[in-house]
C-alpha positions as CSV (number, residue, x, y, z in Angstrom):
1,X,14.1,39.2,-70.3
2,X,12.3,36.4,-71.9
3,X,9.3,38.8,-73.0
4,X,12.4,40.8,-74.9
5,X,13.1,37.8,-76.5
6,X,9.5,36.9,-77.3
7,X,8.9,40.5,-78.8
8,X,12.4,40.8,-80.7
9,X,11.3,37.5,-82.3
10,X,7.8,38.4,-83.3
11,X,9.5,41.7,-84.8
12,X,11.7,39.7,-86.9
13,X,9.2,36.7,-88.1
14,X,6.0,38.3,-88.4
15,X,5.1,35.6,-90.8
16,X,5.1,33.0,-88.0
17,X,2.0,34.1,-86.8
18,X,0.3,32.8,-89.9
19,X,1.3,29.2,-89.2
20,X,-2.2,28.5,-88.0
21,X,-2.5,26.0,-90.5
22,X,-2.0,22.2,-89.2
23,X,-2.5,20.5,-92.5
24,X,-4.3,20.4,-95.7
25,X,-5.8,18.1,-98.1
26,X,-4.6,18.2,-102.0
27,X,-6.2,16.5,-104.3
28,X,-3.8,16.6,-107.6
29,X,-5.3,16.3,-110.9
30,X,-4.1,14.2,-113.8
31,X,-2.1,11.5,-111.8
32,X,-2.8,8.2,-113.2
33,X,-0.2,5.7,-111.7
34,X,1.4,5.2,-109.0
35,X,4.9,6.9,-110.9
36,X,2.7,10.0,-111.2
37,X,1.7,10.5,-107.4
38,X,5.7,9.2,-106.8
39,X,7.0,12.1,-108.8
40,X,4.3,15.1,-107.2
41,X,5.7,13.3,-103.9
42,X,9.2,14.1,-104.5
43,X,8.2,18.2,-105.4
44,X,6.2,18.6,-102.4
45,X,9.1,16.7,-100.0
46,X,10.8,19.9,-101.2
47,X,9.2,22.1,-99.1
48,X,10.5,23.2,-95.9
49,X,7.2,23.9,-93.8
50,X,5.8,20.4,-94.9
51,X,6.6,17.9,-91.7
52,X,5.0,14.9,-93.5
53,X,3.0,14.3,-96.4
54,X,0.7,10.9,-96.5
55,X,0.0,10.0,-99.8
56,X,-3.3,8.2,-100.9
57,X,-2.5,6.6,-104.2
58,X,-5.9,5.7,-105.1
59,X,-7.5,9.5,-104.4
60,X,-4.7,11.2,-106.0
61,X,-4.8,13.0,-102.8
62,X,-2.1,13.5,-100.4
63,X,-2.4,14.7,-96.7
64,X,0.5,17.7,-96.1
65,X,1.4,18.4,-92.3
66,X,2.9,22.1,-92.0
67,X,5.4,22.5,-89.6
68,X,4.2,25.2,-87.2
69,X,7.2,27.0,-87.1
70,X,7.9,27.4,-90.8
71,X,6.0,30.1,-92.6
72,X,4.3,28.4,-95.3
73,X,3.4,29.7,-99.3
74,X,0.5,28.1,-100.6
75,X,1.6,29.1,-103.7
76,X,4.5,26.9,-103.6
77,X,2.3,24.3,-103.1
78,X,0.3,25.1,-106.4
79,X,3.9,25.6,-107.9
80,X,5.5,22.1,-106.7
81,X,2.3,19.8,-108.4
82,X,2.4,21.7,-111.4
83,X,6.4,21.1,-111.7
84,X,5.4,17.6,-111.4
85,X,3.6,17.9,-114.3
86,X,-0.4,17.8,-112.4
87,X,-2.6,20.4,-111.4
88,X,-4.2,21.4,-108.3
89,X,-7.4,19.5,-108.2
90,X,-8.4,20.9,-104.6
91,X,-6.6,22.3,-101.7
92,X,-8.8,22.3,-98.1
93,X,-6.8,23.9,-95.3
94,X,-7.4,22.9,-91.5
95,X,-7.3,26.2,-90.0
96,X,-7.4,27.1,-86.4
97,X,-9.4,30.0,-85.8
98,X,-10.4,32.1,-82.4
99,X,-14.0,32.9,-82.4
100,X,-13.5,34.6,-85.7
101,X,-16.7,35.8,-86.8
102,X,-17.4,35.6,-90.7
103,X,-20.0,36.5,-93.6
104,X,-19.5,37.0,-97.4
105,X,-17.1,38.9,-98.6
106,X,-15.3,39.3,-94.7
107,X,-11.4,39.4,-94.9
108,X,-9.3,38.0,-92.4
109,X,-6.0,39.7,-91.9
110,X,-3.1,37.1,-90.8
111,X,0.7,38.9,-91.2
112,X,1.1,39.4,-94.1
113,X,-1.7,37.4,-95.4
114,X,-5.4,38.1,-96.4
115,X,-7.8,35.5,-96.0
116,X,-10.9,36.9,-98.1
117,X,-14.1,34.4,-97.3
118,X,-16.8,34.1,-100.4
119,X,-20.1,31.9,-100.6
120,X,-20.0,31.1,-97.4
121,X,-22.7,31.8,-94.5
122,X,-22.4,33.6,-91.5
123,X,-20.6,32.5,-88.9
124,X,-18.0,31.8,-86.3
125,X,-15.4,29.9,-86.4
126,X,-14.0,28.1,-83.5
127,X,-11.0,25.7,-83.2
128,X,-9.9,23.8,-86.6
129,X,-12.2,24.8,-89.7
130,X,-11.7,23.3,-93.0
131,X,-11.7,25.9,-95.7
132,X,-11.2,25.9,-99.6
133,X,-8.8,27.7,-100.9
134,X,-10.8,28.6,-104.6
135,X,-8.2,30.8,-106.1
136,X,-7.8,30.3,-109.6
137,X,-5.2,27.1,-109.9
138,X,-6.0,25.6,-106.9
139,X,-9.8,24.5,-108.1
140,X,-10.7,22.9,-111.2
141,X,-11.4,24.9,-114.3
142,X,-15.2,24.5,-114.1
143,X,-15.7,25.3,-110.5
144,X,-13.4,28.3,-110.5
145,X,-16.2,29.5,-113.8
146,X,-18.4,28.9,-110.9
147,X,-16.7,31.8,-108.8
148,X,-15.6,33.6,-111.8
149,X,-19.4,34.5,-112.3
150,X,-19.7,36.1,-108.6
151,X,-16.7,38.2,-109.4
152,X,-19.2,41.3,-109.7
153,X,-19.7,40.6,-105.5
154,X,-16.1,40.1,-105.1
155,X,-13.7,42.4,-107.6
156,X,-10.7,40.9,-106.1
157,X,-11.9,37.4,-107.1
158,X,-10.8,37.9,-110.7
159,X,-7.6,39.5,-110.7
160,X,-6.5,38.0,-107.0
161,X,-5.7,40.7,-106.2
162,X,-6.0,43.9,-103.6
163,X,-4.5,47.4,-102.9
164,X,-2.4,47.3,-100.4
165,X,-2.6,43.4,-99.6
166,X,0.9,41.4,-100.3
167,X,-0.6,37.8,-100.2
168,X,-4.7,37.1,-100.8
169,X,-5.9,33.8,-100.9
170,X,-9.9,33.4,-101.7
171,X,-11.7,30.9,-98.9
172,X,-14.8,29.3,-98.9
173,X,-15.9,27.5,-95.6
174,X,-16.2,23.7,-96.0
């Protein structure tokens, strides 16, 4: 009975199973006080699959702890600092991976979600990996230019997005 129950649940809330992220790192760009970090603060306490957020004042970074059993939107993220009136400086994930083996241009399928890896070497990931999320908005202007120019490797780069793919975020191993 409790497989069922299991299986019914993973039915309904496929997205749970993309929940492998612990916590990330933001760095916000154009906070300048301590009022500025206060009011991003107060957008990201908004969202439900943050547990905690630390908030380092003198990095303009703050430390976001997913709940695991919230299906998170990185996107909203993004969304939450820019309603603050900031930009996404950064965003590195801690992911936890499986012996997941990955090269250029290797996508890795999560529910719903597309992890496509870029400039990064081969490899396998074990455990928690840090990985950049360099999507345009979530990288600075001049560094996303950077990845812009190997869009001719990776199509998907410059319109973010795929056929067939709902959510696509662009990674780059740390």
């Amino acid at each position: 009975m409790r497989l069922i129950f299991i299986f019914i649940l993973s039915a309904l809330f496929p997205t749970f199973s993309n929940a492998q992220i612990s916590k990330a790192e933001l760095i916000a760009n154009g906070l300048t006080c301590s009022m500025c970090s206060n009011a991003t603060y107060n957008q990201l306490r908004k969202l439900s699959f943050l547990d905690s957020i630390y908030t380092d004042v003198e990095n303009t970074k703050f430390i976001l702890y997913f709940n695991p059993n919230v299906p998170y939107d990185l996107r909203a993220i993004k969304s939450k600092v820019e309603d603050a009136g900031f930009s996404v400086g950064s965003l590195v994930l801690y992911m936890q991976f499986d012996n997941v083996a990955i090269e250029n241009d290797f996508h890795y399928n999560v529910g719903e979600i597309t992890y496509h890896f870029m400039d990064s070497k081969k490899q396998t990931l074990n455990n928690v990996a840090l990985v950049k999320v360099i999507d345009k908005g979530f990288i600075s202007d001049k560094e996303y230019k950077k990845y812009l120019k190997m869009s001719s490797k990776y199509p998907c780069y410059q319109s973010g997005k795929m056929d067939k793919v709902k959510i696509l975020y662009h990674l780059k191993v740390n």
